[in-house]
C-alpha positions in Angstrom: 0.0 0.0 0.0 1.7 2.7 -1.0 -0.5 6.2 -0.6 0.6 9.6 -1.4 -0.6 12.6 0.2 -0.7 16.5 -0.6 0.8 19.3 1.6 1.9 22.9 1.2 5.8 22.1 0.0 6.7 24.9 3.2 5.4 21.9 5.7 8.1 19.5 3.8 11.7 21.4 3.3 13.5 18.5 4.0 11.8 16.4 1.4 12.0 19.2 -1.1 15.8 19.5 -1.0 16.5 15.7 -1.1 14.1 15.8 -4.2 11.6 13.1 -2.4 8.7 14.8 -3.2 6.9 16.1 -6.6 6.6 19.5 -6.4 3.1 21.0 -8.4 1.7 24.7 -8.3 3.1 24.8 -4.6 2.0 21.7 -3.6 3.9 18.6 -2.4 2.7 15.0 -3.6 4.5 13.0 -0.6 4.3 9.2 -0.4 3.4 7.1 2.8 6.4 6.4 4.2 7.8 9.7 4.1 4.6 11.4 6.0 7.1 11.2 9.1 8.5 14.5 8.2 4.8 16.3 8.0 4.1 15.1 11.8 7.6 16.3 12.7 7.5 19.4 11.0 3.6 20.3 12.5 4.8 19.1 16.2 8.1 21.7 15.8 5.6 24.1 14.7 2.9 23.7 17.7 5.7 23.2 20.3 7.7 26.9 19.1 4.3 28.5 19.5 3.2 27.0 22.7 6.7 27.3 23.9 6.3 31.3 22.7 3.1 31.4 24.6 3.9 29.9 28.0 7.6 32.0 27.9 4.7 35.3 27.4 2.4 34.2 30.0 5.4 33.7 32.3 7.1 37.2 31.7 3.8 38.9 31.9 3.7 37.4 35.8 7.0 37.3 36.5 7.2 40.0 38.7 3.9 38.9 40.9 5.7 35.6 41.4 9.2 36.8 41.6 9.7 35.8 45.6 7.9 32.5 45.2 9.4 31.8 41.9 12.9 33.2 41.8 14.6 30.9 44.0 13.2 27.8 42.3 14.0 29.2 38.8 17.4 30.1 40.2 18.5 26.3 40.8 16.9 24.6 38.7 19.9 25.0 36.1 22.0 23.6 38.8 19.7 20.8 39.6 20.3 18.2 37.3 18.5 14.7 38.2 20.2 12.6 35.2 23.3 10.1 35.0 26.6 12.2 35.3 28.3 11.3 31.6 31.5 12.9 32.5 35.0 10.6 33.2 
């Protein structure tokens, strides 16, 4: 089963450059088992602009929060839970 699907070529870059895709009046004809790079393309997409959203949201209450918050935000880069990778 091999399907091919249609998208705006801007959603598939990737493909376009590696010439995997057939490009027509803006429009890219992608097969099946390259549809991987439309779901990773639209989850970069949502997760910039929610990212760009919450960061907003954050600034605009920063100050309100700032005694509660700033000591938490302050260690948390020095707070790192993982395995230690170095020799």
């Amino acid at each position: 089963w091999n399907h091919v699907y249609k998208v705006p070529f801007e959603q598939v870059l990737d493909l376009v450059s590696s010439r995997r895709v057939l490009l027509v009046k803006g429009e890219a004809f992608v097969a099946s088992r390259d549809i991987v790079s439309v779901v990773i393309c639209n989850f970069r997409l949502r997760l910039s602009r929610h990212l760009t959203e919450n960061a907003r949201a954050f600034y605009a209450k920063a100050e309100e929060e700032s005694e509660r918050l700033g000591p938490l935000l302050e260690n948390l880069t020095n707070a790192y839970l993982g395995p230690s990778f170095s020799s």
